[in-house]
MARKE-866677 format. One line per 10 residues: number of its first residue (from 0); their letters; for each residue x, y, z of C-alpha. Coordinates in steps of 0.5 Angstrom, whole numbers. Layout:
NUM = a = X:Y:Z; ... $
***
This chain:
0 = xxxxxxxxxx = 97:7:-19; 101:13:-18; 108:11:-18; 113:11:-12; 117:16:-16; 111:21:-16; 110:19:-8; 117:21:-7; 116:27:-11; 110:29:-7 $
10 = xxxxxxxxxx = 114:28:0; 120:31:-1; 117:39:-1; 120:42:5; 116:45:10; 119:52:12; 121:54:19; 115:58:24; 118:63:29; 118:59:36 $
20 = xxxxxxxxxx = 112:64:38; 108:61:32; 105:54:31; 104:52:24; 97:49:21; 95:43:24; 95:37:19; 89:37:15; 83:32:18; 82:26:13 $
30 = xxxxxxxxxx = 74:26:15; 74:34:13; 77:32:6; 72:31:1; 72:29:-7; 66:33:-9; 62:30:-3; 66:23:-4; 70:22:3; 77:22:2 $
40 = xxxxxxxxxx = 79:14:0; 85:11:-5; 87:4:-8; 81:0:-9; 76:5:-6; 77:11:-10; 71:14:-13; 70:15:-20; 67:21:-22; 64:23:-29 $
50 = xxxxxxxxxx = 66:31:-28; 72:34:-27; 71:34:-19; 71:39:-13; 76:38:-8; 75:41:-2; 77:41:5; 77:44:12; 83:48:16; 85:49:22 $
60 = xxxxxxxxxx = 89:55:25; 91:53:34; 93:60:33; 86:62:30; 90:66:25; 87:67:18; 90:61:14; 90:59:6; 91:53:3; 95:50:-1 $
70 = xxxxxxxxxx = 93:44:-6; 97:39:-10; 95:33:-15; 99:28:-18; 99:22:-23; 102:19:-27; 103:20:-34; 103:15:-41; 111:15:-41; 111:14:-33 $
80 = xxxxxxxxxx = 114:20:-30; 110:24:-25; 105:30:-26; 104:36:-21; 99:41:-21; 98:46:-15; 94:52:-13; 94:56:-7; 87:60:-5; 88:66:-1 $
90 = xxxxxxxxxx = 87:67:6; 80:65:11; 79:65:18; 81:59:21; 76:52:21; 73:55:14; 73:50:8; 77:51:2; 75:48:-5; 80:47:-11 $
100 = xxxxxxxxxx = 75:47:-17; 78:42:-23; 74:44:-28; 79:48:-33; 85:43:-30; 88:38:-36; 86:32:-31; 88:25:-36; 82:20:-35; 82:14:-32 $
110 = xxxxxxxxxx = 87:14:-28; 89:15:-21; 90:22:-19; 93:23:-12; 91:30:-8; 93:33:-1; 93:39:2; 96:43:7; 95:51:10; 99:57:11 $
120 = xxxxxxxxxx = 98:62:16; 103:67:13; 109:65:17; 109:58:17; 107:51:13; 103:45:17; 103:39:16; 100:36:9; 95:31:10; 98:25:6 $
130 = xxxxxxxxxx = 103:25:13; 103:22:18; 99:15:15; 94:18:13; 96:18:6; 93:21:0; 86:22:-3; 84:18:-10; 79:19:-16; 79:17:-22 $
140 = xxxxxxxxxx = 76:22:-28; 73:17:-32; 67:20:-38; 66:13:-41; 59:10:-43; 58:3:-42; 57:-2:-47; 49:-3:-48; 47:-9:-44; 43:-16:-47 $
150 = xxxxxxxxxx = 37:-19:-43; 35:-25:-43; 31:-30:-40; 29:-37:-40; 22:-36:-36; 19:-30:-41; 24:-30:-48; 23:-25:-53; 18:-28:-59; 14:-23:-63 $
160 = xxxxxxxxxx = 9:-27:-63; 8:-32:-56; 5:-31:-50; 9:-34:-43; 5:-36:-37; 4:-31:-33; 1:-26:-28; 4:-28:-21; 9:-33:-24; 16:-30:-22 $
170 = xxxxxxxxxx = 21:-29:-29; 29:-29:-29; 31:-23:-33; 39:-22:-34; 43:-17:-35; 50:-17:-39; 53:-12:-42; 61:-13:-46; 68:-10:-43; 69:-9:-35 $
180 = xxxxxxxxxx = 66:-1:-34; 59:-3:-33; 58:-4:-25; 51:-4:-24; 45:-4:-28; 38:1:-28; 32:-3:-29; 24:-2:-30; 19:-6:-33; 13:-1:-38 $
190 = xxxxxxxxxx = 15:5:-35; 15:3:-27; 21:8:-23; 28:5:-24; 31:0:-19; 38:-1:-18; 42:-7:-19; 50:-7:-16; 55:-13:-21; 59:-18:-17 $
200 = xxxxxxxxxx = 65:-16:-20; 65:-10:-26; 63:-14:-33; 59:-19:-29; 52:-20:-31; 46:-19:-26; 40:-24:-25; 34:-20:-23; 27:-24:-21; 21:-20:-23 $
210 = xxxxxxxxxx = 13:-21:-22; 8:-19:-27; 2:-16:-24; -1:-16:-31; -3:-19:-37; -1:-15:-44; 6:-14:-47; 10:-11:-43; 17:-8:-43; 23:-9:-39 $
220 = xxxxxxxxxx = 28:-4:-40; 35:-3:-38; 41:1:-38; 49:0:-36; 52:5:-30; 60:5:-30; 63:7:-23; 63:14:-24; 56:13:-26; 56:14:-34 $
230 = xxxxxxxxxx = 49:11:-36; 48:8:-43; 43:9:-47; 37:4:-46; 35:-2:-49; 28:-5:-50; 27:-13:-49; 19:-13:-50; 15:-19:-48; 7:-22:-48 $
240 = xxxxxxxxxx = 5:-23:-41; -1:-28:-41; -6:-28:-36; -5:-31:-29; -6:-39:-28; -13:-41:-25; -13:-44:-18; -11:-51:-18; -15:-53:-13; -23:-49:-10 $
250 = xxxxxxxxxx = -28:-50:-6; -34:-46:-6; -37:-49:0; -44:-48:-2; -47:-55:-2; -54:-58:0; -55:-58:8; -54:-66:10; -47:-66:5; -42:-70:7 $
260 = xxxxxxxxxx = -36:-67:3; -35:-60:0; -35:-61:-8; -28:-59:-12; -30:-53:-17; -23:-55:-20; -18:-58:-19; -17:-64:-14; -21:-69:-10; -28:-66:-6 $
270 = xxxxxxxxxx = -26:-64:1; -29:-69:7; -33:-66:12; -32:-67:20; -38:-68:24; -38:-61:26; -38:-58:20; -45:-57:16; -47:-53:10; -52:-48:8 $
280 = xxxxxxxxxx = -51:-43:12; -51:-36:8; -45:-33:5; -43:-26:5; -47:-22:2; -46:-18:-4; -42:-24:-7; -44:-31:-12; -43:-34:-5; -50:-34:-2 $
290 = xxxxxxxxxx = -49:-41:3; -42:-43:7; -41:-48:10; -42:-47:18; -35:-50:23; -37:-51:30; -30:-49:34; -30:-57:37; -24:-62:34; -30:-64:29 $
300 = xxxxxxxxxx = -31:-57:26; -26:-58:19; -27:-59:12; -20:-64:8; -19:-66:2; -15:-71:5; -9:-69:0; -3:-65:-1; -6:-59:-5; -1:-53:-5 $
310 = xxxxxxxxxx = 7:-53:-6; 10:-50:0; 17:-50:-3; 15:-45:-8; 10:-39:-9; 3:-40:-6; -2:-37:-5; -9:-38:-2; -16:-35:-1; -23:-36:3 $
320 = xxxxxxxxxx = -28:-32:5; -28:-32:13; -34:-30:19; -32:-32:26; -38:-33:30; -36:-31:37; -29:-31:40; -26:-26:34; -21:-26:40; -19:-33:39 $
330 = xxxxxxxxxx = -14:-36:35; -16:-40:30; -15:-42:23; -18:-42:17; -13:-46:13; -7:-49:13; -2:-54:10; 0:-61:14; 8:-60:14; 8:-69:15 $
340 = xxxxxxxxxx = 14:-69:20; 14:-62:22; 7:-59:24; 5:-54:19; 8:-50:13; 3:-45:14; -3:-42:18; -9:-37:16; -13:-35:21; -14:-31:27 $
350 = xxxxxxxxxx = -8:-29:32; -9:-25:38; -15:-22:35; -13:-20:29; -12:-23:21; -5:-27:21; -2:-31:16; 5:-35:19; 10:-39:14; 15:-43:16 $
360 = xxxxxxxxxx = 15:-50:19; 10:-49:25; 16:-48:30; 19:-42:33; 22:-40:26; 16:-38:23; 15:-31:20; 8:-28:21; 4:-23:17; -1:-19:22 $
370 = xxxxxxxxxx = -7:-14:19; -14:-12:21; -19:-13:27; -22:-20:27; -30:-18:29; -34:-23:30; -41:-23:25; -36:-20:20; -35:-23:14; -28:-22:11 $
380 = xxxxxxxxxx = -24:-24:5; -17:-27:6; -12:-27:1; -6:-31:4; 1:-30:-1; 7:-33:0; 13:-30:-6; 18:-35:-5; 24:-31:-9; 23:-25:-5 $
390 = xxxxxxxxxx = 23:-28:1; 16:-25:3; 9:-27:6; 4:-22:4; -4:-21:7; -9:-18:5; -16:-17:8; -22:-15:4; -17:-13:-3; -13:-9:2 $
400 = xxxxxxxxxx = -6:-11:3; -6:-11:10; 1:-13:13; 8:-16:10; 13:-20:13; 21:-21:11; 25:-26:11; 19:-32:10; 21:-39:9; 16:-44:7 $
410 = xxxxxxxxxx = 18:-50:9; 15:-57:4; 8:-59:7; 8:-67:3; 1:-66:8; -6:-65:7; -9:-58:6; -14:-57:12; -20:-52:12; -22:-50:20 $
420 = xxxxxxxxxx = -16:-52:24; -9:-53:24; -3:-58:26; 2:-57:32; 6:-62:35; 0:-64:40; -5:-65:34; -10:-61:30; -12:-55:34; -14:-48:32 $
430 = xxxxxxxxxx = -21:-50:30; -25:-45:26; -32:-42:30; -36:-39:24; -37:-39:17; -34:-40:10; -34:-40:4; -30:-40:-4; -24:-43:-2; -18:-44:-7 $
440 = xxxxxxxxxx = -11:-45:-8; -7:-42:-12; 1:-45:-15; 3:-38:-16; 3:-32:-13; -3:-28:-13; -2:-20:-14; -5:-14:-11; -10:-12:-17; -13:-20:-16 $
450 = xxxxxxxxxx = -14:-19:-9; -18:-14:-8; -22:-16:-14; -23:-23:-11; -26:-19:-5; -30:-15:-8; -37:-15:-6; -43:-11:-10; -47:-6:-7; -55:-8:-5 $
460 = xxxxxxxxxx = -60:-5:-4; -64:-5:2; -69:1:1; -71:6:-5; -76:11:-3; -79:15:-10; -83:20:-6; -88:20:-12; -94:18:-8; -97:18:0 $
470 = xxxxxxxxxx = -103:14:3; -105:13:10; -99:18:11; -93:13:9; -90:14:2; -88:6:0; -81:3:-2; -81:2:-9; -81:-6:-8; -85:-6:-2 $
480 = xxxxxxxxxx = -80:-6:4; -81:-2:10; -84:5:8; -83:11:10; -88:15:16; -89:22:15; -90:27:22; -95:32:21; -93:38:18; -89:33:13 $
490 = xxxxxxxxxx = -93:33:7; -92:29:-1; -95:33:-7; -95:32:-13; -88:36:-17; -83:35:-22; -77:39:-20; -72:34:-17; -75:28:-20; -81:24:-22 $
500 = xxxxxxxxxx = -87:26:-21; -87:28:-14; -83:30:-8; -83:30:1; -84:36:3; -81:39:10; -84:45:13; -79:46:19; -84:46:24; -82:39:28 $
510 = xxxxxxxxxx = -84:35:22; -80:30:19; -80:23:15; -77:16:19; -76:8:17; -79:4:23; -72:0:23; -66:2:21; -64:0:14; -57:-1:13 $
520 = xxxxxxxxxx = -53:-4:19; -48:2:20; -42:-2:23; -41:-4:17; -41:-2:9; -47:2:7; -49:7:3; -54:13:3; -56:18:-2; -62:23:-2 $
530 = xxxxxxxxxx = -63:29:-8; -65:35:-4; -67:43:-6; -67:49:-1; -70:54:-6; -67:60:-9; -63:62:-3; -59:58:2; -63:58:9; -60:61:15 $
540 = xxxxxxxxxx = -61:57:21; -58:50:22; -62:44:19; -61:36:19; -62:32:12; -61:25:15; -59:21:20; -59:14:23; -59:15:31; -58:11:37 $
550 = xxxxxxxxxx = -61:12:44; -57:18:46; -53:21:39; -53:19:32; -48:13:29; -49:19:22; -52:25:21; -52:30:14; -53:37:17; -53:44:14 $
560 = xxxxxxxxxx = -49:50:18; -52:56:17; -46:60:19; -42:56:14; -46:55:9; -44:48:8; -46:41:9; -43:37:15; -43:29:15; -42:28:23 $
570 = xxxxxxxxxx = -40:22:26; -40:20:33; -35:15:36; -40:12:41; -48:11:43; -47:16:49; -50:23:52; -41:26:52; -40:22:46; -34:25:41 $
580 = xxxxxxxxxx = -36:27:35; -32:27:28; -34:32:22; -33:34:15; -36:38:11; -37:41:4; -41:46:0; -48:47:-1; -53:49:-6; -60:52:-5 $
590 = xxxxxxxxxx = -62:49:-13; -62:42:-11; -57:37:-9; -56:30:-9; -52:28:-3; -49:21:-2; -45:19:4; -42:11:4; -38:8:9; -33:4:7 $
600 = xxxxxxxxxx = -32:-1:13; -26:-6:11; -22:1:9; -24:4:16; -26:10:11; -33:15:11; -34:19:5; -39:25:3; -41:26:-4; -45:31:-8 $
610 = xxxxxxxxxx = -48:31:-14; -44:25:-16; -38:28:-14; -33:26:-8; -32:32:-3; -29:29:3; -26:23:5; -25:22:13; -22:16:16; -27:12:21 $
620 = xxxxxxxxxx = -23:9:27; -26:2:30; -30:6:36; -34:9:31; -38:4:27; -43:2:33; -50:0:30; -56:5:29; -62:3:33; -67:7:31 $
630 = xxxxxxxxxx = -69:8:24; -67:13:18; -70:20:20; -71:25:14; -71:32:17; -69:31:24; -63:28:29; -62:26:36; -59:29:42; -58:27:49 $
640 = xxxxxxxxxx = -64:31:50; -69:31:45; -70:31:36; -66:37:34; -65:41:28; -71:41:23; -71:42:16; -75:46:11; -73:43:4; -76:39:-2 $
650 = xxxxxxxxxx = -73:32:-1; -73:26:-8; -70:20:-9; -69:16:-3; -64:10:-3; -60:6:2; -56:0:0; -51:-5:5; -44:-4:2; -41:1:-3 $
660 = xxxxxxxxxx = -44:4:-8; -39:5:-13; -37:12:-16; -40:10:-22; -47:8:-20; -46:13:-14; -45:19:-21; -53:15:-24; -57:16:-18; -55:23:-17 $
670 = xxxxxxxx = -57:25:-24; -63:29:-23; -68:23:-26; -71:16:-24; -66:10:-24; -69:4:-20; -65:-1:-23; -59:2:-20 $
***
């Protein structure tokens, strides 16, 4: 600190009388003073800095005369006296800022240096601004590079040759670095951005938790910060990260019709039955789980293992696959945890219309994480976490994180797990109506790569039209499923241009190619592709490729724009003459094309591809995923008025798939040969 001394010496400057008609400066603002950016503090709030500072401040003349400024600092030197340096700048307008820039000044290092500043308008001095109270700015220049720090932890230790358990299980790491200049430490794990971590006190050691997302060695680095922001150099602490705990408790619910209890796949006891849950019913597709179990919505419809299964007082996680018959409106509830004396530690299901997963104890003081519109008839993939050190609950709908609620606490829960209904403080209620299926708990917290791979659904094929052969004027799907019926004017003859050994020709005079009912349900995820060839030229009128229409418009259409010369994939957002529509488009190319479009549901997302490749990407609101009802047309669209935009082309290889068709499946179908398999 600066001694009284030095204070005293600073004091006693004199100001210089003004003539009576002029008025001196005013006394400098301490919120106009700044050390380098840093507001003007002193004692315990005094910036560090590791530069030699800019010391600025704005002046003001009641006069509005030019004025200058001069600044002075002082500190106290090893012997104990004081030391002064000045500098007086030239004249400015009155309000303008003024800098002292310290760069060649001797400014002695981690010490306390005081500053003021006051003006002079060529007659008279102002006041200083250390006067009045106010008194002086601080900083302390300070160049010193902490000591590295030492981590450690007790949940994953540094051994060259073991593996510590694991994804999802939260690790204690600490920081602590020798001597008092490290304040805070700078941390990341394999190369993530940098977190920042405050010291209680300067040379106290930092406690951080950290939550392994993957398996595999991994490195957390860290680094000590000094007050005046002095990084050190980093140092490695190299971990091996094994992969994540199974459940601790599943059930798949796909048991034989008349079962009485759902057997356990790990874990716990079987789940018992209420009257009003059966089993048989079919799973969500795409999926192992082709039969759920069925919950009728009365105080009967529940599955319990009649055992607590998950620990509320730590992390948790649980998941299922969910399908509400009707009233997705309802609140209902796919699992949760009796709380014995309180009513439930957690609930998972539908609240207001919408996926939700509450933690707490069932009261007012629960914490609620929202997310995604219920639909009934829609199955859904849930996953439910609760990350007890970060205080959070997280959901995710279909493998996507869907909402995040702070400041979650999930109370102990000594009760039994329940599947299709939950506790209150009047007795169980919010039973499930609808189907589930694949339910596990998990004593640790799932990450977000586990998510969406438990949500994952393979893509089915729902048709596949070669177009190699036609007879009695239909061309057969590959597996005998619905053909394809050609107009007049439509024709399949024998080529080997695209693919195969023949191909569906279009003439453009009216003809086309139509699936008596649609193949895919458009108010879900599906996927169509098609290989199409203009010719050497592109055409020059408008034409449509495909499309699955309602009664009035289309749920999708694949058109070419002659004026663009591009593909466009529209959407309309209701079944109706006026309805809105939603277009994108992308290049087009009269050799031949394969042009894909996938609808992806659970990400509200419909993409066109061409020849494998993504080209645009749109999202999709609710309103516009309405089922077709007329099936799949080649060559021509609906309007309000009639079939419009027919097409001459050459078209191969028709596929239709419930689902989404992954970028690598999508990239084989659009080579130029046959691929059944896919």
């Amino acid at each position: 600190m600066v001694t009284a001394a030095l204070s005293a010496a600073l004091a006693a400057t004199p100001l210089t009388a003004a003539a009576a008609e002029n008025a001196a400066p005013d006394r400098p603002d301490t919120a106009d003073l700044t050390t380098w950016s840093l507001p003007c503090t002193a004692g315990d709030e005094r910036p560090y800095v590791r530069m030699k500072p800019d010391l600025r401040a704005v002046l003001h003349d009641p006069d509005d005369e030019m004025v200058a400024a001069q600044f002075e600092l002082g500190w106290q030197d090893p012997a104990g006296g004081p030391q002064t340096r000045e500098l007086t700048t030239s004249s400015r307008p009155s309000g303008s800022e003024f800098a002292w820039h310290l760069k060649e000044q001797d400014i002695p290092e981690d010490t306390p240096v005081q500053w003021r500043v006051r003006g002079w308008d060529g007659k008279a001095w102002g006041p200083w601004s250390s006067e009045g109270g106010a008194g002086p700015c601080e900083f302390v220049y300070d160049t010193t590079v902490p000591a590295l720090p030492v981590i450690s932890s007790p949940d994953y230790p540094e051994d060259p040759e073991g593996w510590t358990d694991g994804v999802g299980v939260p690790g204690r790491f600490t920081f602590d670095a020798p001597g008092e200049d490290a304040v805070g430490y700078r941390w990341s794990v394999l190369g993530s951005p940098p977190y920042m971590v405050d010291a209680p006190a300067p040379g106290e050691p930092v406690t951080v938790t950290w939550t392994p997302e993957r398996s595999g060695t991994t490195i957390v680095e860290a680094q000590s910060v000094s007050r005046a922001g002095n990084i050190s150099a980093p140092v490695q602490y190299i971990i091996r990260v094994s992969s994540g705990r199974p459940p601790v408790a599943s059930w798949a619910l796909g048991d034989a019709p008349g079962a009485t209890e759902a057997a356990p796949a790990a874990g716990t006891a079987p789940a018992m039955a209420g009257t009003g849950a059966t089993f048989g019913a079919a799973g969500p597709e795409g999926t192992a789980y082709g039969t759920a179990a069925a919950l009728d919505g009365t105080a009967d419809g529940y599955l319990t293992p009649r055992t607590p299964v998950a620990d509320t007082s730590e992390s948790f996680a649980v998941a299922a696959w969910a399908r509400p018959e009707t009233g997705a409106g309802e609140n209902m509830t796919v699992l949760s945890q009796d709380g014995g004396a309180i009513p439930a530690s957690f609930d998972l299901g539908i609240h207001d219309g919408r996926w939700s997963l509450a933690v707490g104890d069932g009261t007012a003081d629960q914490v609620r994480a929202t997310g995604g519109a219920a639909a009934a008839g829609k199955w859904a993939h849930l996953t439910a976490v609760y990350d007890a050190p970060a205080g959070t609950a997280r959901l995710y709908v279909d493998g996507r994180l869907a909402a995040t609620a702070e400041g979650a606490t999930a109370a102990p829960a000594a009760g039994d797990l329940q599947l299709g209904r939950v506790r209150t403080a009047a007795g169980h209620a919010g039973n499930w109506h609808g189907r589930l299926a694949d339910v596990r708990v998990w004593d640790r917290v799932v990450v977000a790569d586990e998510a969406a791979a438990l949500a994952t659904r393979k893509a089915q094929r729902t048709g596949y039209w070669q177009l190699n052969e036609a007879s009695g004027g239909t061309s057969p799907e590959y597996t005998g499923g619905q053909p394809l019926t050609l107009s007049d004017g439509a024709a399949v003859t024998e080529s080997d241009l695209i693919a195969g050994t023949g191909l569906l020709e279009l003439t453009g005079n009216g003809s086309y190619a139509a699936t008596a009912t649609p193949p895919v349900d458009t108010s879900a995820s599906y996927t169509l592709g098609v290989h199409v060839r203009f010719g050497d030229d592109l055409p020059t009128r408008d034409m449509t490729l495909l499309s699955l229409p309602g009664d009035h418009t289309n749920a999708v259409e694949v058109r070419y724009e002659a004026d663009t010369g591009m593909w466009q994939l529209v959407v309309a957002d209701a079944d109706t003459p006026t309805a809105t529509h939603t277009t994108t488009e992308t290049y087009a190319s009269p050799w031949g094309q394969h042009v894909a479009v996938v609808h992806d549901d659970p990400a509200d997302r419909i993409r066109l591809y061409t020849g494998g490749t993504l080209a645009a990407d749109l999202p999709l609101p609710d309103s516009a995923t309405w089922p077709a009802t007329t099936g799949l047309q080649l060559g021509r669209a609906r309007t309000a008025t009639g079939w419009t935009d027919p097409m001459t082309a050459a078209i191969d290889e028709l596929r239709t798939y419930t689902g989404v068709l992954s970028a690598g499946d999508l990239n084989m179908i659009s080579l130029p040969w046959e691929v059944p398999e896919v």
